[in-house]
KEPAFI-418571 format. One record per residue: residue number from 1; z, x, y of N, C-alpha, C in turn. Coordinates in pm, whole numbers. Example, Ala and Ser with C-alpha at 12.3 -4.5 7.8 and 13.67 -1.06 7.14 Angstrom:
<rs>
R  zavex    n_pz    n_px    n_py   ca_pz   ca_px   ca_py    c_pz    c_px    c_py
R      1     780    1319    -569     780    1230    -450     780    1320    -330
R      2     708    1285    -225     714    1367    -106     787    1290       3
</rs>
This chain:
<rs>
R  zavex    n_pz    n_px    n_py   ca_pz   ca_px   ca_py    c_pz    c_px    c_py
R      1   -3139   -7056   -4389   -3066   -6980   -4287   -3099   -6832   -4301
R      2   -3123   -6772   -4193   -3147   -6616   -4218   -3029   -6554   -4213
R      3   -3008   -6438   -4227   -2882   -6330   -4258   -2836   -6308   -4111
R      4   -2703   -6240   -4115   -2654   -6186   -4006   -2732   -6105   -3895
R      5   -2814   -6034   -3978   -2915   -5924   -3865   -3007   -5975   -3783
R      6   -3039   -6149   -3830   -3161   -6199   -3714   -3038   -6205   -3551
R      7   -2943   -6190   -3565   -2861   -6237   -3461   -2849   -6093   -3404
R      8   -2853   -5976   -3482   -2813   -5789   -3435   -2659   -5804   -3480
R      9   -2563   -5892   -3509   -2446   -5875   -3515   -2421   -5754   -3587
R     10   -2510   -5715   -3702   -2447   -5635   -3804   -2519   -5476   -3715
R     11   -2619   -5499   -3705   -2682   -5342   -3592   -2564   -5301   -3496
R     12   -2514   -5443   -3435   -2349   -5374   -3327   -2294   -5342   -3380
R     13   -2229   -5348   -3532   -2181   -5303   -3615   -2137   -5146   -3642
R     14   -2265   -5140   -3673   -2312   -5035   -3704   -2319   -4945   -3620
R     15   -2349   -4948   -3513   -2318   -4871   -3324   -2234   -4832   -3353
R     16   -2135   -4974   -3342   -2014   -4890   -3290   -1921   -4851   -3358
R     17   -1943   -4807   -3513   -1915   -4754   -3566   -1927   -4592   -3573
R     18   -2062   -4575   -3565   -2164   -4443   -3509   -2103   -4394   -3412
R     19   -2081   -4427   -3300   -2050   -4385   -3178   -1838   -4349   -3208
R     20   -1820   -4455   -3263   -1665   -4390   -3255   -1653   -4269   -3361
R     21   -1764   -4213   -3483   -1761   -4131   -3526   -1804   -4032   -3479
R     22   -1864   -4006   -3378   -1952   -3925   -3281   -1833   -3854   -3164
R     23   -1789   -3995   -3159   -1662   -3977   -3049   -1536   -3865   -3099
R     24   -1490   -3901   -3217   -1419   -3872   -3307   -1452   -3696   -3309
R     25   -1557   -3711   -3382   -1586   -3549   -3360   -1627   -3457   -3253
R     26   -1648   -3510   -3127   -1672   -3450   -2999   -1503   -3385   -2969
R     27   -1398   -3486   -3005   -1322   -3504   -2952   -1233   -3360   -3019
R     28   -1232   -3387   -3153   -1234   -3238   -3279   -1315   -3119   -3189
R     29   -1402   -3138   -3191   -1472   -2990   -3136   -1427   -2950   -2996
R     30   -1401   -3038   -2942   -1341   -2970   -2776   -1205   -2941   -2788
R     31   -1115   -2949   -2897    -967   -2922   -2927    -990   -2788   -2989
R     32   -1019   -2802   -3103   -1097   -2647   -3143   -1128   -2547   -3063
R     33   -1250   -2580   -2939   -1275   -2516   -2844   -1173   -2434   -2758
R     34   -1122   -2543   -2714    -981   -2478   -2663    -887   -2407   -2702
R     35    -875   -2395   -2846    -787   -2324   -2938    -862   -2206   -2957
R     36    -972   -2166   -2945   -1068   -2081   -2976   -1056   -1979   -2831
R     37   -1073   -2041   -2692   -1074   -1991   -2604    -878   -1944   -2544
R     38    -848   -2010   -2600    -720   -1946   -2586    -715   -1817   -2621
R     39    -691   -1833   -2749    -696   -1703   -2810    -779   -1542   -2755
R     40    -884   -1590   -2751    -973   -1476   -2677    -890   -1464   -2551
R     41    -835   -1505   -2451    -783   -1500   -2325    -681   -1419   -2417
R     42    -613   -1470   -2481    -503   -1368   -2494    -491   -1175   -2542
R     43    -621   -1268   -2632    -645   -1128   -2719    -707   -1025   -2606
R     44    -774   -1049   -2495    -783    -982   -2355    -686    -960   -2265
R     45    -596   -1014   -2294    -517    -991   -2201    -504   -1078   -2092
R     46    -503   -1199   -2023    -495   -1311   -1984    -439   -1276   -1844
R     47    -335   -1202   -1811    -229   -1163   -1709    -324   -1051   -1611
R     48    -266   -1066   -1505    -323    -970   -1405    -279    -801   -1458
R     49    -407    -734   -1414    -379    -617   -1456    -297    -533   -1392
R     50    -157    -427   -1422    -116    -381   -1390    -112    -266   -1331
R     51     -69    -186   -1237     -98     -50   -1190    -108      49   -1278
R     52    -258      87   -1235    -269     240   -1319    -147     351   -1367
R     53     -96     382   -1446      38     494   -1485     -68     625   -1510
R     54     -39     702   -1406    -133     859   -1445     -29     903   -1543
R     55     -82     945   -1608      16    1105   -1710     -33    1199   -1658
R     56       4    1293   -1722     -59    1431   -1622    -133    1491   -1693
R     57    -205    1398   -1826    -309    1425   -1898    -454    1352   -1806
R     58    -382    1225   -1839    -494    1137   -1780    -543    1107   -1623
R     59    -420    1189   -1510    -456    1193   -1347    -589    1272   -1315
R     60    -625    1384   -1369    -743    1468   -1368    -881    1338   -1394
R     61    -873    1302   -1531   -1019    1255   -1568   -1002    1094   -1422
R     62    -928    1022   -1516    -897     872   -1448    -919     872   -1306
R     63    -848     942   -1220    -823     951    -996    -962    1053   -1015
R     64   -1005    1141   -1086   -1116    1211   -1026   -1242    1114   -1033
R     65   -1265    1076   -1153   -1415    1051   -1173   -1368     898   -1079
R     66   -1307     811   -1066   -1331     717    -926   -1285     747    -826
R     67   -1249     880    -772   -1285     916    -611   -1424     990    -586
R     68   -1475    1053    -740   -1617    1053    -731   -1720     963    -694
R     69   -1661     869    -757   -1728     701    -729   -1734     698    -584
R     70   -1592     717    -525   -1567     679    -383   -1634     692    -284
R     71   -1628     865    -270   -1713     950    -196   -1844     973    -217
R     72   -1930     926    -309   -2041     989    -394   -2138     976    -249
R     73   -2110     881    -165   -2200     855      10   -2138     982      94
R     74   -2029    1030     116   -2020    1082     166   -2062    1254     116
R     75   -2043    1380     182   -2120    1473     180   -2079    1536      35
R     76   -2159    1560     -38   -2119    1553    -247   -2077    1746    -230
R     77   -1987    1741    -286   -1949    1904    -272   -1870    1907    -440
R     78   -1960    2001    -524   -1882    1995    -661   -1803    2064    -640
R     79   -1664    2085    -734   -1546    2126    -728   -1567    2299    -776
R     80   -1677    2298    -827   -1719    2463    -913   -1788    2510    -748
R     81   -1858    2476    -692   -1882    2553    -557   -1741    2620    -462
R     82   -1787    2701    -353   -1722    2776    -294   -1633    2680    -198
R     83   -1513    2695    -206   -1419    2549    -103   -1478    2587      74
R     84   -1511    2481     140   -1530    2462     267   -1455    2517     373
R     85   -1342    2549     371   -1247    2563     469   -1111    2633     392
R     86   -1015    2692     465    -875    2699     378    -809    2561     373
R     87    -829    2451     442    -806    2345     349    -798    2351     240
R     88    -965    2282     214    -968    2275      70    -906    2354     -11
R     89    -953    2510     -19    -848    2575     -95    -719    2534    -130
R     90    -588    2506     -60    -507    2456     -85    -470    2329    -143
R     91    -556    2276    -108    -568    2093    -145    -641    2076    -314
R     92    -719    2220    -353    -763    2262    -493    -688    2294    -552
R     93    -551    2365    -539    -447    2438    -576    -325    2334    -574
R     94    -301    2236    -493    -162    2137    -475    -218    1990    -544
R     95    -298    1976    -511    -366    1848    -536    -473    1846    -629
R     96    -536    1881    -743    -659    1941    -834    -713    1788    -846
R     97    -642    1663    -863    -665    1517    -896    -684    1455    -786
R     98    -755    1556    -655    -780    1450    -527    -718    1381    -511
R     99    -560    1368    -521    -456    1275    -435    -354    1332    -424
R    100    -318    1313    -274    -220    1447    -211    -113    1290    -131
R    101      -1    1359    -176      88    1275     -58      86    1413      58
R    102      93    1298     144      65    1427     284     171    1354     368
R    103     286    1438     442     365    1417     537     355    1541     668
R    104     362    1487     782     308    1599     889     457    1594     936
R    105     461    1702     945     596    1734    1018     603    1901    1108
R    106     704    1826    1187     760    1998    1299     900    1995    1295
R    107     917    2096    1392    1042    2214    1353    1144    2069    1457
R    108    1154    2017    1490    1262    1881    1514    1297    1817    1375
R    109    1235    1795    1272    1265    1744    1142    1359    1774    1063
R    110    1361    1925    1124    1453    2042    1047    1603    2024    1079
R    111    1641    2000    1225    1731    2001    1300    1860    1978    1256
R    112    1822    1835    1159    1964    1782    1156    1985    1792     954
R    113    1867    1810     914    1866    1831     803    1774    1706     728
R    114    1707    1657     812    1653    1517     765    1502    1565     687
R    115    1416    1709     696    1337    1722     677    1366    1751     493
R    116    1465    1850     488    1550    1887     365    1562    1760     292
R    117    1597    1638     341    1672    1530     256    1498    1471     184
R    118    1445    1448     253    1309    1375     264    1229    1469     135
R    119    1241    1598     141    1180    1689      32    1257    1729     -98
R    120    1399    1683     -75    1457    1673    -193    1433    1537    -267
R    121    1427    1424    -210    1352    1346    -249    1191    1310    -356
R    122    1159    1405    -282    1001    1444    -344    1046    1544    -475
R    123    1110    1606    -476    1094    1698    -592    1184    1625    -686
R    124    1296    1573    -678    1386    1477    -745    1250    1362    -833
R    125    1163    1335    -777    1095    1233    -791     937    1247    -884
R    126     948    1418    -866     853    1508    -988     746    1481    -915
R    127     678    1489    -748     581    1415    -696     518    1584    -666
R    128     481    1671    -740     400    1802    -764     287    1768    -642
R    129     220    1673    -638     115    1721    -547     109    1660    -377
R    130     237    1720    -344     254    1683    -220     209    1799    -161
R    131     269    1768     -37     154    1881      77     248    1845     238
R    132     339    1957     333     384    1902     432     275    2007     531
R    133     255    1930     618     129    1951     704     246    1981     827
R    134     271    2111     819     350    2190     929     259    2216    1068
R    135     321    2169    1173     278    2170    1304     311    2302    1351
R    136     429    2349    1301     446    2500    1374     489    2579    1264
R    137     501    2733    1328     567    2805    1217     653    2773    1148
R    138     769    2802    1242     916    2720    1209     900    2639    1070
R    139     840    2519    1050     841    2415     966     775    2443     859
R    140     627    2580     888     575    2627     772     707    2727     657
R    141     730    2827     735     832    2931     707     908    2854     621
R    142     972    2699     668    1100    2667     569    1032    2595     470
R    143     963    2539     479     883    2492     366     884    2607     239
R    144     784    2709     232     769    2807     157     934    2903     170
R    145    1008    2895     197    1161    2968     214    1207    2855      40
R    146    1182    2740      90    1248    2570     -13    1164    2564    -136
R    147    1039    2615    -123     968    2587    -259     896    2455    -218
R    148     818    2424     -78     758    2312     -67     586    2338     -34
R    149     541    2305     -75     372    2279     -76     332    2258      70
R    150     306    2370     154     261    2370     322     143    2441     351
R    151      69    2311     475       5    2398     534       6    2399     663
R    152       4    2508     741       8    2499     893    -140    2432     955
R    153    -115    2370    1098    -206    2328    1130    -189    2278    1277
R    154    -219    2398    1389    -153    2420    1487    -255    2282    1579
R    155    -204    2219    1621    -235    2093    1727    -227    2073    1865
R    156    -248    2006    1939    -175    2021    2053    -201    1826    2095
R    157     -66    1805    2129     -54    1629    2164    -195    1606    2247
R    158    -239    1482    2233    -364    1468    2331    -295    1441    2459
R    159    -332    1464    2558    -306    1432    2688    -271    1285    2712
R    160    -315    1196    2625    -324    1047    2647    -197     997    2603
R    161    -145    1074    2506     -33    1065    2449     151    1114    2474
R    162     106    1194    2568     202    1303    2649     291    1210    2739
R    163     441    1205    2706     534    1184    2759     528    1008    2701
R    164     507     991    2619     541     927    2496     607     921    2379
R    165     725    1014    2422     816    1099    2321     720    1192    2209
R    166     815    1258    2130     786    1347    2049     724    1309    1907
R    167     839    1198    1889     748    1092    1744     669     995    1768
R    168     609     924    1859     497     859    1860     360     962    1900
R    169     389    1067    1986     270    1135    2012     239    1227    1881
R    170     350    1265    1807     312    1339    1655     258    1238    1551
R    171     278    1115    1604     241    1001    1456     101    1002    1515
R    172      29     970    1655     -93     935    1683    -150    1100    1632
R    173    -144    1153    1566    -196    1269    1610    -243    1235    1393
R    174    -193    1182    1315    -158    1202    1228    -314    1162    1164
R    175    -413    1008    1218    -522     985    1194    -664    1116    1194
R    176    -621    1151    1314    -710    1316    1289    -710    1407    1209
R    177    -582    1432    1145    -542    1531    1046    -585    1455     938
R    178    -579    1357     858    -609    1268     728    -757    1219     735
R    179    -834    1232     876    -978    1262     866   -1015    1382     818
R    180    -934    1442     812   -1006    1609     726    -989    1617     626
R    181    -869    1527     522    -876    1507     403    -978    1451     338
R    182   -1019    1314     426   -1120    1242     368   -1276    1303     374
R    183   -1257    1364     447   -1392    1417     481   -1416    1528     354
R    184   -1252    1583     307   -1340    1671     188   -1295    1610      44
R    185   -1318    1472      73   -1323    1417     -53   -1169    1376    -152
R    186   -1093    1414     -43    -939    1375    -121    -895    1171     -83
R    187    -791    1154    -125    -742    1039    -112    -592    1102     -65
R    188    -561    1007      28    -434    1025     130    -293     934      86
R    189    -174     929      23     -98     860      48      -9     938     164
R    190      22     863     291      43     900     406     204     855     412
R    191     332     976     423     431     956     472     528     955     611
R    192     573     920     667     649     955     752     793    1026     721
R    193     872    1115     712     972    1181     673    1130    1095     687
R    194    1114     990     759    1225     910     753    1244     804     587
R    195    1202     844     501    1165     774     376    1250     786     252
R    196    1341     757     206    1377     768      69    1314     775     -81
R    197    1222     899    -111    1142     892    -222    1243     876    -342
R    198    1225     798    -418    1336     734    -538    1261     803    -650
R    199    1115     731    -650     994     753    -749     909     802    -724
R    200     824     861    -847     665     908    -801     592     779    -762
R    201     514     804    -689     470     693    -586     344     674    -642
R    202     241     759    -692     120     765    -767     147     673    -913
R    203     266     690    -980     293     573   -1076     269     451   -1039
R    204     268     391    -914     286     224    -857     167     209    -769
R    205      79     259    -752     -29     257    -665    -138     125    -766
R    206    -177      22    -717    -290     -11    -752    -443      24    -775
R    207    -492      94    -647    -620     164    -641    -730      65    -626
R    208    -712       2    -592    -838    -140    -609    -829    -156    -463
R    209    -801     -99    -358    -842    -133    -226    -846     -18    -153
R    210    -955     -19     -46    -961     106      57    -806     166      97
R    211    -730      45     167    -592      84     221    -456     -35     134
R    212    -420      56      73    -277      29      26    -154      69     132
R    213    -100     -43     197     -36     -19     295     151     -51     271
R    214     253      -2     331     366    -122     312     377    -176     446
R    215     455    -263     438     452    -408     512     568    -398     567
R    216     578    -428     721     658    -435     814     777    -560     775
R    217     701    -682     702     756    -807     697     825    -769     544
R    218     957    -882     550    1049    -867     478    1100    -983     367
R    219     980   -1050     296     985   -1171     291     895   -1200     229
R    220     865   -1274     136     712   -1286     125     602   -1355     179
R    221     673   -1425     265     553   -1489     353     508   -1402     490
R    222     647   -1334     512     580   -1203     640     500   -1108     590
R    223     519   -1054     495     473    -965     398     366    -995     345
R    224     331   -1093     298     176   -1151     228     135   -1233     292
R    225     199   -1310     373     100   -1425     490     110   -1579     431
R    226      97   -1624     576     104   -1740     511      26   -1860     585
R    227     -24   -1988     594     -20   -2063     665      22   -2126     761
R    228      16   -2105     895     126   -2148     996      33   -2304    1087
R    229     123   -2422    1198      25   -2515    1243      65   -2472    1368
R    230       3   -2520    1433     -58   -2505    1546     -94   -2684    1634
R    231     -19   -2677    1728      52   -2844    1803     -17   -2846    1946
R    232    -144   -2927    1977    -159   -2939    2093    -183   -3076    2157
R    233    -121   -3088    2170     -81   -3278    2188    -215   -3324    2239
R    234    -242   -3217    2387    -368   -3278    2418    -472   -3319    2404
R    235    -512   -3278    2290    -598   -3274    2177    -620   -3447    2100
R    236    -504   -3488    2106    -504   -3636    2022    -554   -3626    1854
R    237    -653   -3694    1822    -658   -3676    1689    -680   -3541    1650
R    238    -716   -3450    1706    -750   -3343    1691    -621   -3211    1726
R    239    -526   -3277    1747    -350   -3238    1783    -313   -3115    1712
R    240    -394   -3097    1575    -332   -2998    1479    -468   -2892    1454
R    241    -404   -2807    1443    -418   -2676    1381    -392   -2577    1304
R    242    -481   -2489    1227    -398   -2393    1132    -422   -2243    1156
R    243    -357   -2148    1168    -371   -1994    1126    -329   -1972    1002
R    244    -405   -1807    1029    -306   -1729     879    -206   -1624     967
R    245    -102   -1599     919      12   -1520     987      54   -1409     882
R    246      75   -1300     895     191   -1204     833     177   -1083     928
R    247     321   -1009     888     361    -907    1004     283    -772     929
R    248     284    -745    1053     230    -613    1050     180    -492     947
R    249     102    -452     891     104    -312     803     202    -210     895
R    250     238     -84     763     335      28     873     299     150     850
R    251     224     181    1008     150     325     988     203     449     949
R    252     303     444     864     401     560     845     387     541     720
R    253     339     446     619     353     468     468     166     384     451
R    254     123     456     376       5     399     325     -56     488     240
R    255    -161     416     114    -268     517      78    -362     446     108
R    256    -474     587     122    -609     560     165    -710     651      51
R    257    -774     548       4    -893     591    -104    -993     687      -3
R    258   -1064     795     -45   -1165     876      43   -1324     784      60
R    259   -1360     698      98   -1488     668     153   -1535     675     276
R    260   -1667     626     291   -1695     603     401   -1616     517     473
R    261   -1568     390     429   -1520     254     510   -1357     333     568
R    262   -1292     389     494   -1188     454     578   -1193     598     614
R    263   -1291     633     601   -1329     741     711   -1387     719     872
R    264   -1449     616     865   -1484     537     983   -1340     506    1076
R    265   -1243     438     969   -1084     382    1023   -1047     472    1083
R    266   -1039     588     990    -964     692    1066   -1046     770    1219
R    267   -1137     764    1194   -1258     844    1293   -1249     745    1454
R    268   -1174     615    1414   -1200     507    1508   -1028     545    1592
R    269    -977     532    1518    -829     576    1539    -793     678    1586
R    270    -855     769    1542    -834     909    1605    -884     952    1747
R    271   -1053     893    1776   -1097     834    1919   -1033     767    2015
R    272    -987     670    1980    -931     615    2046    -730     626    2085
R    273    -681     661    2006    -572     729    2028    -566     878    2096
R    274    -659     926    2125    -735    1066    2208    -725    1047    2357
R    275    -786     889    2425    -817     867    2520    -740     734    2581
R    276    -646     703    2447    -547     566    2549    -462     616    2503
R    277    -293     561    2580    -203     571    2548    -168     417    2513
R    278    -122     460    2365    -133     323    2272     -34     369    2168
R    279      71     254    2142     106     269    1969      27     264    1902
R    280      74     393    1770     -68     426    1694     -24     296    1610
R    281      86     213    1592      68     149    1460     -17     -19    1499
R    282      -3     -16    1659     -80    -124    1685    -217    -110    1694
R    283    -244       0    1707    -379      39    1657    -487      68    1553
R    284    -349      60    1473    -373      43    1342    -400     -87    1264
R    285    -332    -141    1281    -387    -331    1255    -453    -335    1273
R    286    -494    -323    1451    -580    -400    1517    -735    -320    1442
R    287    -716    -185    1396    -872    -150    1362    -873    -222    1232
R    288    -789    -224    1157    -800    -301    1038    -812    -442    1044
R    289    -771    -515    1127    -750    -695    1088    -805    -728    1216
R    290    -914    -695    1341    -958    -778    1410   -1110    -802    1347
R    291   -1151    -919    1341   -1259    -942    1250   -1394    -925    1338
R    292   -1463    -871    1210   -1582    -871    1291   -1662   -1010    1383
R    293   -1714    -935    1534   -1707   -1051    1592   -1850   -1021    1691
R    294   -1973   -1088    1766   -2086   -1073    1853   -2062    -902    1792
R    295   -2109    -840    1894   -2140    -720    1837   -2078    -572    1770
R    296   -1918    -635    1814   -1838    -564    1705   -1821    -589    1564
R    297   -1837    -482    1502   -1813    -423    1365   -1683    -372    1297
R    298   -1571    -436    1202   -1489    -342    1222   -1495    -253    1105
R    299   -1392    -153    1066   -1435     -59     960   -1479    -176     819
R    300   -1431    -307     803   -1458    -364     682   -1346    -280     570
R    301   -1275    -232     623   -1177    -213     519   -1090    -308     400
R    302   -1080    -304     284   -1025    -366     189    -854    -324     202
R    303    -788    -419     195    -648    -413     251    -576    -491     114
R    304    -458    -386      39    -367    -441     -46    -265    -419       2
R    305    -119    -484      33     -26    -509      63      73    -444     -72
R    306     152    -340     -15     241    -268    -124     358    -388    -134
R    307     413    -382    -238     513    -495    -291     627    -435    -242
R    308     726    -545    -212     809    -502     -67     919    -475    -153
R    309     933    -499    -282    1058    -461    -353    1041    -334    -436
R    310     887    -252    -418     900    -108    -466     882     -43    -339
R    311     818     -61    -242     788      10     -90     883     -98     -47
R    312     934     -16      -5    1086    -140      63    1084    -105     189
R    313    1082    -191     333    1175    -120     467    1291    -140     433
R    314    1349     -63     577    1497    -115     599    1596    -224     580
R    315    1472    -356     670    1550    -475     734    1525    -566     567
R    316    1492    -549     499    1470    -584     372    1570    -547     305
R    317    1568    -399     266    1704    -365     218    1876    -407     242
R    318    1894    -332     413    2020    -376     479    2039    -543     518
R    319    1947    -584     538    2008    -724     561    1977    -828     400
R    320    1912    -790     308    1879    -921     237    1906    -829      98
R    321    1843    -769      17    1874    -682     -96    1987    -627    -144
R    322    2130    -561     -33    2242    -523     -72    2324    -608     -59
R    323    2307    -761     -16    2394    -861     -23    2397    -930    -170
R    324    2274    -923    -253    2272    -985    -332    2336    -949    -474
R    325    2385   -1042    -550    2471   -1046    -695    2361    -957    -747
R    326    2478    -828    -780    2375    -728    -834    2279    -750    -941
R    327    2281    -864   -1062    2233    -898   -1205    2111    -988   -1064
R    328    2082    -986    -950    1961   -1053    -876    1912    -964    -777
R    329    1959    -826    -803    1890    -730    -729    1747    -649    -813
R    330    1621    -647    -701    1532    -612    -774    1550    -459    -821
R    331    1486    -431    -926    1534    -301    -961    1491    -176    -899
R    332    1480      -1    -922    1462      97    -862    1369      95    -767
R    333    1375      80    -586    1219      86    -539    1157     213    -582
R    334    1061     221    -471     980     351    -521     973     414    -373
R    335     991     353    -300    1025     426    -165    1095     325     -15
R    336    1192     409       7    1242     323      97    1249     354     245
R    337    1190     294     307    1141     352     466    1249     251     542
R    338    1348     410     632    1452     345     710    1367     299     839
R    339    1243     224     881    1173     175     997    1280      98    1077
R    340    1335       0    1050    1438    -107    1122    1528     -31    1185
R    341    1580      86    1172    1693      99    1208    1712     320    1240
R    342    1779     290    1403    1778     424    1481    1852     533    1360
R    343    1966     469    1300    2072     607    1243    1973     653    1118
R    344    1834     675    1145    1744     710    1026    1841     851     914
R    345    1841     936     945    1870    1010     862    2049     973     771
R    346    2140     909     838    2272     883     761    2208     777     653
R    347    2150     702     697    2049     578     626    2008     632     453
R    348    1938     746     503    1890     798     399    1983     842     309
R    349    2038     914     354    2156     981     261    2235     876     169
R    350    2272     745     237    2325     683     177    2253     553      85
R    351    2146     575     100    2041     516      21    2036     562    -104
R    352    2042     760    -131    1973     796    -229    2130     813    -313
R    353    2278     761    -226    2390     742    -308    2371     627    -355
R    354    2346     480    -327    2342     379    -332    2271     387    -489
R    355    2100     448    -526    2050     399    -598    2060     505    -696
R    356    2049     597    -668    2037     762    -766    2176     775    -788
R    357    2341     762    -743    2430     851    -754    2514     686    -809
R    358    2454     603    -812    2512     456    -899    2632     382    -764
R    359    2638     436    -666    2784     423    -573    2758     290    -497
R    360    2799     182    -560    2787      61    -499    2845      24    -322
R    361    2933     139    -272    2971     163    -156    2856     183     -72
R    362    2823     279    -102    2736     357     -16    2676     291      85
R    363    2627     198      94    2555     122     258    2664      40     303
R    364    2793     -13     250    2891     -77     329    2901     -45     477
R    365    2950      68     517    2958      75     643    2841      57     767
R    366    2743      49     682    2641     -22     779    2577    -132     857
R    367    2586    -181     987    2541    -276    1032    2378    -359     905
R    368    2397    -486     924    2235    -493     865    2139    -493     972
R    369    2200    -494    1152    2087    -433    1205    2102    -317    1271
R    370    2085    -279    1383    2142    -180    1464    2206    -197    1565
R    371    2251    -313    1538    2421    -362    1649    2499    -382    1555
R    372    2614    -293    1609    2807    -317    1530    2818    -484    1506
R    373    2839    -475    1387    2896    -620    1371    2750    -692    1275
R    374    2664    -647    1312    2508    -730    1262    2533    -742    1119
R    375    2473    -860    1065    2458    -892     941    2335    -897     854
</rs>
């Protein structure tokens, strides 16, 4: 009789012995692996990166040398040469870190005291390199009377815009003026004066997109977008459909990095708000979010969505935020834009009691919309 091996019994043996030791240690080394790659993720830092914090050591080197980056296409002007314009001059002197909050305002702002509230805000908030872009004397004079950072910059409404009230024809006017920033190389965070500055606003900025905007929508699916269907019976198997949906950006709060791609935005905006009579803020989307299509181009702008619980509107605040069990309220915004709602300036006042003066009263008497009784 011959041995086991004329049959291979003992060679299968032996396999599959081999192979479950093979197995065995594949199985060791990809556990390892994973324990190995963990670690490195962590030891990097694993989590999304958080917004840049300038000090007022590090705003000079950090915002200069990448708006150098920014602009380096557009026309290169070193900071040791002679300034271009009295712009610049001023914008060298208020702003040295190429980022200016800029609010345009006239002598109506003043009226009721809403321009005062809006700039006590700013200085409460240590925001040094602001800048109010005074339309008339009047608004220059009190500026420098208050201790506020102004420059005059006499305008006149475009014709296209005329008898479109006083604040939509001063907001369309606002893309032309922030083309002259960009053009000499600054970066724009753009206010409207109806705003509750809480915080420095340059603390919470991301910087990783052309336009950092806040958001009309109050929610996070209005606010960041979402998937919506779309029902056409006639269609049969083909019945359904999908978009992407979210509301609006709001042309009254945004920053804009200095490049070419939003120098174009603004250059497009400013044209065309010249020669139609148009809301500037629907004009504003639309240059930003209609996609390029046959032989239109649009600016290709990069678009980040400000987080609706530090750039807050109104209808966010008054209807959904002051209802809630305070230990589930999000904490200090960083700016709060009364957009939703006409009584703008009482709004404010009782905003900056609400969050700065601790007074849990303070917005009670307010509708949550702008009808008595609204919730």
């Amino acid at each position: 009789m011959g041995s086991d091996d004329s049959t291979g019994k003992s060679k299968f043996i032996e396999s599959k012995a081999r192979y479950k030791v093979l197995g065995t240690m594949f199985i060791v080394g990809l556990c390892v692996g994973i324990v190995i790659s963990e670690r490195m993720y962590i030891r990097k830092g694993g989590s999304l990166q958080r917004p840049r914090v300038l000090t007022a050591q590090s705003i000079t080197t950090s915002v200069t040398s990448s708006s150098k980056l920014e602009v380096s296409s557009l026309q290169a002007h070193p900071d040791t040469a002679p300034a271009r314009n009295d712009l610049e001059k001023v914008l060298r002197q208020v702003a040295p870190s190429k980022e200016v909050f800029l609010a345009v305002a006239n002598k109506n702002t003043m009226w009721d005291g809403m321009l005062k509230t809006f700039t006590d805000g700013i200085k409460r908030a240590g925001v040094k390199n602001h800048l109010i872009l005074a339309l008339d004397e009047e608004t220059k004079k009190w500026c420098e009377d208050n201790g506020i950072n102004a420059y005059l910059m006499s305008l006149q409404v475009h014709k296209a815009q005329q008898g479109t009230g006083d604040n939509h024809a001063v907001s369309a006017m606002k893309f032309g003026i922030i083309k002259q920033f960009i053009e000499l190389g600054w970066a724009v965070l753009l206010s409207d004066v109806d705003i509750a500055v809480l915080q420095n606003p340059f603390e919470h900025l991301w910087r990783d997109s052309d336009v950092e905007g806040m958001t009309d929508g109050f929610d996070d699916v209005t606010a960041y977008g979402g998937i919506e269907g779309f029902d056409d019976p006639s269609m049969g198997w083909a019945r359904y459909a999908q978009y992407f949906k979210h509301f609006n950006l709001n042309s009254g709060l945004f920053y804009l990095k200095a490049n070419e791609r939003t120098l174009d935005l603004m250059t497009r905006l400013d044209d065309r708000l010249s020669k139609s009579k148009y809301w500037d803020q629907s004009a504003y989307n639309e240059e930003i979010f209609i996609l390029s299509h046959g032989k239109y181009k649009s600016p290709q702008v990069s678009v980040r969505v400000m987080e609706i619980d530090l750039f807050m509107n109104s209808k966010r605040l008054f209807k959904d935020i002051r209802k809630r069990a305070k230990a589930l309220r999000p904490s200090l915004p960083v700016m709060v834009h009364i957009n939703y709602h006409p009584d703008k300036h009482e709004r404010m006042k009782a905003v900056f009691k609400y969050y700065l003066e601790d007074d849990e009263h303070a917005l009670d008497r307010f509708p949550g919309g702008s009808e008595a009784g609204s919730r």
